[in-house]
C-alpha positions, 0 to 999 in steps of 0.5 A: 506507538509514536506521533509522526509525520506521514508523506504518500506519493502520488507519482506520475509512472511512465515506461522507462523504469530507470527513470521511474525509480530516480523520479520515486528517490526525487519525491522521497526527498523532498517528503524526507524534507518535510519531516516525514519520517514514513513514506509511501509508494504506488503500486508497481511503481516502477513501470506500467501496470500491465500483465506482460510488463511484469514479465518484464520489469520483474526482479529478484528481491536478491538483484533488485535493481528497485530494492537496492535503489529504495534500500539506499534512500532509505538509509539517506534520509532516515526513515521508514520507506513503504516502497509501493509495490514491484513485479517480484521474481521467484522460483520461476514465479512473479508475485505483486509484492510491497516491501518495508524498509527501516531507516537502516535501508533493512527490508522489515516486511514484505506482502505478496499481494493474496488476491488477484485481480481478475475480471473479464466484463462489457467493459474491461478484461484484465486477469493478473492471473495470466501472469502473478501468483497470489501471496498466502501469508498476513504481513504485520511488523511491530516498529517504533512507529507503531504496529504496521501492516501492508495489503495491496489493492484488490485485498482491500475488498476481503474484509476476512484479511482486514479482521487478521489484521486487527487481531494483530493489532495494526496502528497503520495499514499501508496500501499500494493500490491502482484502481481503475476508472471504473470502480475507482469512482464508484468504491475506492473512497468508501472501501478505504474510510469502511477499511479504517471504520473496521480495523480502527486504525490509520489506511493510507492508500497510495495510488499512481497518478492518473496518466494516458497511456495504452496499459492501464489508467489508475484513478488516482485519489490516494488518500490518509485515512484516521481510524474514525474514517475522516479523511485526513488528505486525499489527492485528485488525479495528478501527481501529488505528495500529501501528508497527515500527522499520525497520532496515538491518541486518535486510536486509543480514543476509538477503541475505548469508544467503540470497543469492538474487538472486545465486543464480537461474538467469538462464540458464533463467528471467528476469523482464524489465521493459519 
């Protein structure tokens, strides 16, 4: 793993997707500008974050209009690119899903988010089942940045998902994400640092900004989170670009402190990936 400079977007998201996806290569631009060599997007960036949207604004990963656009402004400016999530089309089925690009503009990595958000209360009703399929696979690729991995959103409450992660010796967990304005004041800071506690690695978790609109209202707040869970920059609720330097060091120093991959207890509990 290398020392570097990371951006996260925290981007203003409207209903025209066009001009969303040419307000993302605006805001990578100017994070290119500012030397970050890994940058970050919400999830569905690219139009609302609504159930009937998705139907909509879902793509084919071979005739993605968003792909395309991020695989080219990869490319340009020479870095790695997380672009946050989309409405994937597949086999007649539409997945949330988070796609890595190299400097080279290749799709490296790509993550179906696993677990869907599904929730009917007093106060809110949203089922993304009605619409998106659940992904099934772990997403780690081993870069010259360092080993990074890629969850979505609601995955960040299944620590079983974070502790495959671990085992595969992830530097930097990446995660689009839009939490609402109920949970997001109550967990979102203390999942994302509890997160990094775990895994002992770099969270960066790249929300929507927080806008009016008749779909969904995302809290905002994304955050760069080290692997002592010290927040190293969190945004409040507008748009905004933060940015942190990553460091080898800062994880090498926590995991010859709190040893804690050596110390489990495989002999009474293991998590197992198949």
């Amino acid at each position: 793993m290398q020392d570097f400079k990371i951006a996260t977007c925290q981007m203003d998201v409207c209903e025209n997707k066009d001009e969303n996806i040419e307000h993302a290569i605006q805001l990578i631009k100017k994070a290119s500008a500012n030397d970050a060599k890994l940058i970050t997007l919400p999830e569905i960036f690219n139009g609302p974050y609504d159930t009937a949207k998705f139907i909509e604004f879902a793509e084919d990963e071979n005739d993605s209009q968003t792909l395309q656009a991020m695989s080219k402004t990869a490319k340009k400016h020479d870095i790695y690119l997380q672009a946050g999530s989309i409405a994937e089309r597949c086999d007649d089925k539409i997945y949330n899903t988070a796609y890595l690009f190299n400097p080279d503009g290749e799709i490296i990595a790509k993550h179906r988010k696993m677990h869907l958000f599904d929730i009917n209360t007093k106060t809110m009703k949203f089922t993304e089942s009605d619409t998106l399929t659940a992904g099934d696979k772990i997403t780690t690729v081993d870069t010259d940045l360092g080993v990074i991995s890629i969850a979505i959103c609601y995955d960040v409450r299944f620590p079983q998902l974070w502790t495959l992660m671990s085992q595969n010796k992830s530097d930097i967990i990446l995660l689009p994400a839009a939490f609402n304005m109920t949970t997001g004041p109550l967990h979102w800071q203390t999942l994302i640092r509890t997160r990094a506690i775990d895994t002992q690695a770099y969270v960066v978790a790249t929300s929507p900004s927080r806008i009016d609109n008749p779909y969904y209202v995302a809290w905002g707040h994304s955050m760069i989170v080290d692997p002592w869970g010290k927040i190293l920059s969190e945004a409040e609720t507008k748009e905004e670009i933060l940015y942190a330097d990553i460091e080898n060091n800062k994880i090498d120093d926590v995991r010859e402190q709190i040893p804690v991959l050596k110390n489990k207890r495989n002999d009474i509990y293991e998590t197992i990936m198949k």
